[in-house]
PQR file of N, CA, C, O and H, with PARSE charges and radii, in Angstrom:
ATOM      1  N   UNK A   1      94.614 102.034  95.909 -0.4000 1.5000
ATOM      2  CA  UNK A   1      95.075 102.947  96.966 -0.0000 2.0000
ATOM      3  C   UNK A   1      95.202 104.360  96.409  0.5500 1.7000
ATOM      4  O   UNK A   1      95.518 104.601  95.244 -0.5500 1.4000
ATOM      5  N   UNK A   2      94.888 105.409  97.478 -0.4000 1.5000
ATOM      6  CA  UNK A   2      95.412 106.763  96.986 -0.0000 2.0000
ATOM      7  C   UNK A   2      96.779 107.055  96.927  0.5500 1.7000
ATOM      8  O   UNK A   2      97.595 106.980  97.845 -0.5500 1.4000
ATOM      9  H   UNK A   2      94.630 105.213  98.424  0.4000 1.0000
ATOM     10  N   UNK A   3      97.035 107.549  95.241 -0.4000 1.5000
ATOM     11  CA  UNK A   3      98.463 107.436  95.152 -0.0000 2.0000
ATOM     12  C   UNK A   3      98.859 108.684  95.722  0.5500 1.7000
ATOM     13  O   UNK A   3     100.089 108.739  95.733 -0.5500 1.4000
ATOM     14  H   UNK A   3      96.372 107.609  94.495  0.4000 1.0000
ATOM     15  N   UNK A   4      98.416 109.545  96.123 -0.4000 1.5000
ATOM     16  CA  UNK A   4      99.296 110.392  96.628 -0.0000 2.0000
ATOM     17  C   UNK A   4      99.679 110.011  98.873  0.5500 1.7000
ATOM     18  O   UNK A   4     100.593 110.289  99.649 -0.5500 1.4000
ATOM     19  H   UNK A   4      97.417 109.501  96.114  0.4000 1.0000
ATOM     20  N   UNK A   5      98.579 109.413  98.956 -0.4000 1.5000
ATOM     21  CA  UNK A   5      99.198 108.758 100.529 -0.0000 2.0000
ATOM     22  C   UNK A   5     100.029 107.837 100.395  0.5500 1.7000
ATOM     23  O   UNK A   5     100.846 107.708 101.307 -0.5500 1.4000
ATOM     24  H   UNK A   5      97.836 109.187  98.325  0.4000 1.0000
ATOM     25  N   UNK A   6     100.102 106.824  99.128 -0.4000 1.5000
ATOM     26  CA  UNK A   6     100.924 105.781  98.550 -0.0000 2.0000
ATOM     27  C   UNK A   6     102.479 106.658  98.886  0.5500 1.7000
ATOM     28  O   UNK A   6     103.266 106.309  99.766 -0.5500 1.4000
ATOM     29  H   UNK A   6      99.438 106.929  98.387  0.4000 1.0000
ATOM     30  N   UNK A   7     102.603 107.401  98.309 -0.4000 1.5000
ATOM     31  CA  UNK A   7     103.746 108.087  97.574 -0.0000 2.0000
ATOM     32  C   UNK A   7     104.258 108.883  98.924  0.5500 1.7000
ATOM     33  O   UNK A   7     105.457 108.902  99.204 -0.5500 1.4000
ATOM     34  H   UNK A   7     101.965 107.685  97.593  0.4000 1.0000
ATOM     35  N   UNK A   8     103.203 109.582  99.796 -0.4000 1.5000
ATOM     36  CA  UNK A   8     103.975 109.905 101.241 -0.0000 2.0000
ATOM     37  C   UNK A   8     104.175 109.057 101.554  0.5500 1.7000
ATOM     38  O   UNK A   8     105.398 108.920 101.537 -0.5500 1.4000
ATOM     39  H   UNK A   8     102.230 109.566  99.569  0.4000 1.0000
ATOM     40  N   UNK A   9     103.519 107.909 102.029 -0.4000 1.5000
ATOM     41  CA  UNK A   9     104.100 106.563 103.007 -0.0000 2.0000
ATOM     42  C   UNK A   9     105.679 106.324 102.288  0.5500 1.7000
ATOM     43  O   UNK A   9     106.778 106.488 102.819 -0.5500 1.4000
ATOM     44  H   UNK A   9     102.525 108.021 102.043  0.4000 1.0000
ATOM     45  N   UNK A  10     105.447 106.008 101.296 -0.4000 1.5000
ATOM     46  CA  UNK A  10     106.714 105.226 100.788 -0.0000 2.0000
ATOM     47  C   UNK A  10     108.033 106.562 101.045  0.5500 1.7000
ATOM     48  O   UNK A  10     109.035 106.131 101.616 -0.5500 1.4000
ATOM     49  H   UNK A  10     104.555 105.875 100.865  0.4000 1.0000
ATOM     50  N   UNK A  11     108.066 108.061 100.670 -0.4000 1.5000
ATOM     51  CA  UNK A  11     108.918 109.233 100.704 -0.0000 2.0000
ATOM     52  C   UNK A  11     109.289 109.348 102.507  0.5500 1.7000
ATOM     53  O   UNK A  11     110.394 109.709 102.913 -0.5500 1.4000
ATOM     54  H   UNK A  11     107.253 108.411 100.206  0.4000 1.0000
ATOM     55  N   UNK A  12     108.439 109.065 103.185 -0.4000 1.5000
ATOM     56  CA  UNK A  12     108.593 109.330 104.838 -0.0000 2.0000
ATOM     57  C   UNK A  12     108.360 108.402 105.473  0.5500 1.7000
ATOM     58  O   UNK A  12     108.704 108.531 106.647 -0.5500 1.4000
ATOM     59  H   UNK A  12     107.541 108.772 102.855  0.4000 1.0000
ATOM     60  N   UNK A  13     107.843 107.341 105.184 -0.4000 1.5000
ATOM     61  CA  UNK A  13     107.727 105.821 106.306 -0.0000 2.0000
ATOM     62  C   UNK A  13     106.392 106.662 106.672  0.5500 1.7000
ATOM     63  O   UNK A  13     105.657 105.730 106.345 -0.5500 1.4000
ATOM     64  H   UNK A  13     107.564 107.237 104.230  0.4000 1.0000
ATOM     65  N   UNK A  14     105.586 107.541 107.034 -0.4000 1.5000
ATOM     66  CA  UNK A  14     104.366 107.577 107.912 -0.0000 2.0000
ATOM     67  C   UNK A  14     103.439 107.687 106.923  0.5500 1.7000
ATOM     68  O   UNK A  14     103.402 108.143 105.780 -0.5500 1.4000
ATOM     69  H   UNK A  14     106.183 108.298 107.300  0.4000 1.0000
ATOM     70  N   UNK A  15     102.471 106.973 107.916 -0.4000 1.5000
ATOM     71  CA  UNK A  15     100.979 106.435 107.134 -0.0000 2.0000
ATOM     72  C   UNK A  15      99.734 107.721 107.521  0.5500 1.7000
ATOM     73  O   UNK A  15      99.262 108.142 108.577 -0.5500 1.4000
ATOM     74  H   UNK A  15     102.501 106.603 108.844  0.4000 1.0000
ATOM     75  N   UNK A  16      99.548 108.013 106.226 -0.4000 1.5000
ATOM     76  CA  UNK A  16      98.407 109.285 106.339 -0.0000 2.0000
ATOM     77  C   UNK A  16      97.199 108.899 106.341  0.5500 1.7000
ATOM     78  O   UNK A  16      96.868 108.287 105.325 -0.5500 1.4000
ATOM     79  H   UNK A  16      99.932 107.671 105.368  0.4000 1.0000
ATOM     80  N   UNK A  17      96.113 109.094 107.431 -0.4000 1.5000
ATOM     81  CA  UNK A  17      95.093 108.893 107.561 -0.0000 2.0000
ATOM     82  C   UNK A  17      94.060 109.018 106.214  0.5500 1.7000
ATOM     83  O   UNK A  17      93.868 110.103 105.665 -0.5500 1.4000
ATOM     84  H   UNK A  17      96.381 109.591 108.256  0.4000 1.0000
ATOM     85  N   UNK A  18      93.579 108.063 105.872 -0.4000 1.5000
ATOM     86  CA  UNK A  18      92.502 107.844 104.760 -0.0000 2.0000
ATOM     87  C   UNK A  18      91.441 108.596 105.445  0.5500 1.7000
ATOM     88  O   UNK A  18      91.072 108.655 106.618 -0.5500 1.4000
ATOM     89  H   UNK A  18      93.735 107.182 106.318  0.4000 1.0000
ATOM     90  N   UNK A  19      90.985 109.270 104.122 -0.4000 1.5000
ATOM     91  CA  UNK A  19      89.691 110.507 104.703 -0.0000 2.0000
ATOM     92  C   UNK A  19      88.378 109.957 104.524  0.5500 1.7000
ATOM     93  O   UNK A  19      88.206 109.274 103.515 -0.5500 1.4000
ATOM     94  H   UNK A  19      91.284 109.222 103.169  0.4000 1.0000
ATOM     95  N   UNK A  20      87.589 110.097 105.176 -0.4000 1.5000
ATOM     96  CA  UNK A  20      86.582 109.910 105.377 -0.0000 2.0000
ATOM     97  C   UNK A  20      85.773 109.425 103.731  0.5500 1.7000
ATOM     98  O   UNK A  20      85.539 108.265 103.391 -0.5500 1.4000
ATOM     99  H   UNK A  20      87.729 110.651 105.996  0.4000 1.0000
ATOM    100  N   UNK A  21      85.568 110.276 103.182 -0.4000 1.5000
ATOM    101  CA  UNK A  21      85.343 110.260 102.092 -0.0000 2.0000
ATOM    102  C   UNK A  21      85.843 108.950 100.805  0.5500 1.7000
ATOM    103  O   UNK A  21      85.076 108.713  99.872 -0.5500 1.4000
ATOM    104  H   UNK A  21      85.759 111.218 103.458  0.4000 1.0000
ATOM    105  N   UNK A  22      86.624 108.520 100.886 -0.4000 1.5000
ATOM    106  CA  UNK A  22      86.993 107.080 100.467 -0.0000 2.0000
ATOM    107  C   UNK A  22      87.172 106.534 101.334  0.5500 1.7000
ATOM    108  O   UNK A  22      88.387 106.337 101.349 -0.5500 1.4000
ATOM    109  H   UNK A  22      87.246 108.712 101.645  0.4000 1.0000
ATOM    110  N   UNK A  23      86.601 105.971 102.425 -0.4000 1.5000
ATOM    111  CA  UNK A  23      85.681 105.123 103.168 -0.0000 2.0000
ATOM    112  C   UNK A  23      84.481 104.796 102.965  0.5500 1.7000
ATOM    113  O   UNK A  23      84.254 103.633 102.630 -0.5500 1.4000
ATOM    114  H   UNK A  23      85.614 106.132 102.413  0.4000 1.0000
ATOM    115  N   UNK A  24      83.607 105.554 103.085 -0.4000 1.5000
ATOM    116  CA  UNK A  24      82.378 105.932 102.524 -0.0000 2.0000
ATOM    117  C   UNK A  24      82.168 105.294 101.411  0.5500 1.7000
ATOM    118  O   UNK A  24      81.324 104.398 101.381 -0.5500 1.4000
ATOM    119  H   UNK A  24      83.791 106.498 103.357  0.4000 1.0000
ATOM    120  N   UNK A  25      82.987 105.682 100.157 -0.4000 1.5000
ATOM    121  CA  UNK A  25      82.937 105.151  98.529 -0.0000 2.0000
ATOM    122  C   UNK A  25      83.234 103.994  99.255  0.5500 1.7000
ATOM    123  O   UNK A  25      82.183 103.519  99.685 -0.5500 1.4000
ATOM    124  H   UNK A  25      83.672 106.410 100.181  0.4000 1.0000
ATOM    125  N   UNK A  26      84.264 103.300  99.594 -0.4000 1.5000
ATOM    126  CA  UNK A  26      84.665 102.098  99.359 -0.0000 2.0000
ATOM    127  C   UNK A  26      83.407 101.320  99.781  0.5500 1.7000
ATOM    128  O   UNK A  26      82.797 100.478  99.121 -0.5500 1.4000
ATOM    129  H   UNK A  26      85.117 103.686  99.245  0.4000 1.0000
ATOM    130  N   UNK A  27      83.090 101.871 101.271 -0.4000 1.5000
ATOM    131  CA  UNK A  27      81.813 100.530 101.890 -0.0000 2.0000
ATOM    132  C   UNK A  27      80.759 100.681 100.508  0.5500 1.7000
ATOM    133  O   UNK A  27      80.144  99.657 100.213 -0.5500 1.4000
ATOM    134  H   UNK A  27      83.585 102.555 101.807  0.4000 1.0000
ATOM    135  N   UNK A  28      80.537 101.879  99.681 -0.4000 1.5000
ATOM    136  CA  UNK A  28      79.185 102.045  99.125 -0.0000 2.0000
ATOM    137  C   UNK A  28      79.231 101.021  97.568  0.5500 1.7000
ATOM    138  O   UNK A  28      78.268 100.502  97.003 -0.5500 1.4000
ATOM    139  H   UNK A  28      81.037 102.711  99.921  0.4000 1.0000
ATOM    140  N   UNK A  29      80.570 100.982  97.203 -0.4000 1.5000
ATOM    141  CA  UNK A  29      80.929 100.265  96.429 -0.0000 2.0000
ATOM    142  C   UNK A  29      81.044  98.692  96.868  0.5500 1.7000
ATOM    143  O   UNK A  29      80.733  97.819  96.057 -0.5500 1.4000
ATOM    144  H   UNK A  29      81.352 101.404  97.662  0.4000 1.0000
ATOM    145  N   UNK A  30      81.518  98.351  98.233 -0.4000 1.5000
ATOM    146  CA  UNK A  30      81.627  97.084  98.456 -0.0000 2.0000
ATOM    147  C   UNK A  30      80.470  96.648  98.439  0.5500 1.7000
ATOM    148  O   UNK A  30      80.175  95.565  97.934 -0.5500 1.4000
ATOM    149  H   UNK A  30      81.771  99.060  98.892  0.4000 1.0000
ATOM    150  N   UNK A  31      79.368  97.703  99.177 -0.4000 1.5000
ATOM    151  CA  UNK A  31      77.872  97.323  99.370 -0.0000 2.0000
ATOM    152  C   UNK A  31      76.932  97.002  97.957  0.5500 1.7000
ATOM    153  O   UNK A  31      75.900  96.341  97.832 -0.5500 1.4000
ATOM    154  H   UNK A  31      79.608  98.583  99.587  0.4000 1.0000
ATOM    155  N   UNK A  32      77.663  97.683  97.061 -0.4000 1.5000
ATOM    156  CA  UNK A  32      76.742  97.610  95.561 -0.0000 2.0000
ATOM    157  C   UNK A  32      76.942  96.276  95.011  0.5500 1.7000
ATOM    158  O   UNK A  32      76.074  95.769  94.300 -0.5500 1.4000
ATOM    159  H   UNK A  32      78.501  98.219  97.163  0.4000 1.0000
ATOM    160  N   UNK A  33      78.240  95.559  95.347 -0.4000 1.5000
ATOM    161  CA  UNK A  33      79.088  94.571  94.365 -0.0000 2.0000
ATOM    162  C   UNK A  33      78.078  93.349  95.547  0.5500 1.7000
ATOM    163  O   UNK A  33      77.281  92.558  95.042 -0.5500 1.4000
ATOM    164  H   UNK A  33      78.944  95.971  95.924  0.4000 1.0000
ATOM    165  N   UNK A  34      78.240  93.387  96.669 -0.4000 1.5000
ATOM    166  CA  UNK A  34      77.359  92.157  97.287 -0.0000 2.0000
ATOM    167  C   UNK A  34      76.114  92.429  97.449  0.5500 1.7000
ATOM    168  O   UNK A  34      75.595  91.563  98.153 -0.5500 1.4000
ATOM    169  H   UNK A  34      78.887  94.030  97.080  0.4000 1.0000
ATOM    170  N   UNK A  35      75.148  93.497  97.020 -0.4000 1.5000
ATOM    171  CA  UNK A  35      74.006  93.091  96.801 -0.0000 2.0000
ATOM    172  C   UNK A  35      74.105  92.415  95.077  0.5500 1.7000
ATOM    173  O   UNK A  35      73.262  91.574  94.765 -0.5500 1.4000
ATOM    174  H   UNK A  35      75.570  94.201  96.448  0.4000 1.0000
ATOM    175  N   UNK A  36      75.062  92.802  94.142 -0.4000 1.5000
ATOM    176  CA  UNK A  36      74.676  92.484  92.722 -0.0000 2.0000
ATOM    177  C   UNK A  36      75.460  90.978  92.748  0.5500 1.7000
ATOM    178  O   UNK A  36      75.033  90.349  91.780 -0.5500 1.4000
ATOM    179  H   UNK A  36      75.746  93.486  94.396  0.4000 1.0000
ATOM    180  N   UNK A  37      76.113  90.444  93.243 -0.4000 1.5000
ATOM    181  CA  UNK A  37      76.401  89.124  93.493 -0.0000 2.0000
ATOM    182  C   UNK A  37      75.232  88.129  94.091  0.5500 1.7000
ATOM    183  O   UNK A  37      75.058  86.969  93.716 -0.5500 1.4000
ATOM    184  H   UNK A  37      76.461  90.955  94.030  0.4000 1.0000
ATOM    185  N   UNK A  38      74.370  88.902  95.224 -0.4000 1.5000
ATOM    186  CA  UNK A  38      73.574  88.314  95.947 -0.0000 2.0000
ATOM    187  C   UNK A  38      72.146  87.875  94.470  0.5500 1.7000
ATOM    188  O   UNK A  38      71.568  86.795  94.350 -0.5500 1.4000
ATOM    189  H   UNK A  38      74.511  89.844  95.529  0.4000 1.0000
ATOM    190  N   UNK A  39      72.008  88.809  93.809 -0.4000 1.5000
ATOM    191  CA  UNK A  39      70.954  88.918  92.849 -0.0000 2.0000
ATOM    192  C   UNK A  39      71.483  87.871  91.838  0.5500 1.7000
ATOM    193  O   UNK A  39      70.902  87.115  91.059 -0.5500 1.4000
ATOM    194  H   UNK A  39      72.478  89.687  93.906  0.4000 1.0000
ATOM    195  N   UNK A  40      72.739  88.081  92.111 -0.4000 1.5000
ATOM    196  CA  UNK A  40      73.370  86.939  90.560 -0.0000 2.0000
ATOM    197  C   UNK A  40      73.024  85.353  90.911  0.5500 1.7000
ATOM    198  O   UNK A  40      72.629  84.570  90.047 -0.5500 1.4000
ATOM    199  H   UNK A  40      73.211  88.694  92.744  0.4000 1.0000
ATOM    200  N   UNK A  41      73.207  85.032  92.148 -0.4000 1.5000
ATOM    201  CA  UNK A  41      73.456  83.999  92.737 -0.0000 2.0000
ATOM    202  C   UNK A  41      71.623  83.581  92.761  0.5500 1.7000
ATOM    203  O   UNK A  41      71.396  82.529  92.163 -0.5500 1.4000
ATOM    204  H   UNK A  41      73.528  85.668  92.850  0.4000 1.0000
ATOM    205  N   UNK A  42      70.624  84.129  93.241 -0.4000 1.5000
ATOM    206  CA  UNK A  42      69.338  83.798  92.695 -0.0000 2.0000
ATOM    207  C   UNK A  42      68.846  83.923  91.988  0.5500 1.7000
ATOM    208  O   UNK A  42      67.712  84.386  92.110 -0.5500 1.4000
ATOM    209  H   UNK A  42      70.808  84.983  93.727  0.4000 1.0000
ATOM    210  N   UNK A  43      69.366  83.596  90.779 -0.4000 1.5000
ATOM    211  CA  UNK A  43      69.103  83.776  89.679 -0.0000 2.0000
ATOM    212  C   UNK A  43      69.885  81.861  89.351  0.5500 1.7000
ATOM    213  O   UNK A  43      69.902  81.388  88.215 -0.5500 1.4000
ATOM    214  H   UNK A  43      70.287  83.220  90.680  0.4000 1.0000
TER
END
C-alpha cells in the first residue's frame, strides 16, 4: 500500500483515492506475474 494514503486513512478515518498511476503498475505487474506463471506451468 501507499504509505502515505496508509498514514492519512489511519490520522483522519478517510480513504484517499488511489491515483491512477498505481493502478496501471499494479494491473501491469499483475499482468507480467500471470503471463510468467502461465509459461512456467508449460513447461
Amino acid at each position: 500500500a501507499d504509505a502515505s494514503r496508509l498514514r492519512t486513512w489511519i490520522e483522519t478515518g478517510k480513504v484517499m483515492p488511489v491515483p491512477a498511476a498505481a493502478l496501471s503498475y499494479k494491473k501491469q505487474k499483475a499482468a507480467q506475474m500471470a503471463a510468467a506463471g502461465q509459461t512456467a506451468q508449460n513447461d
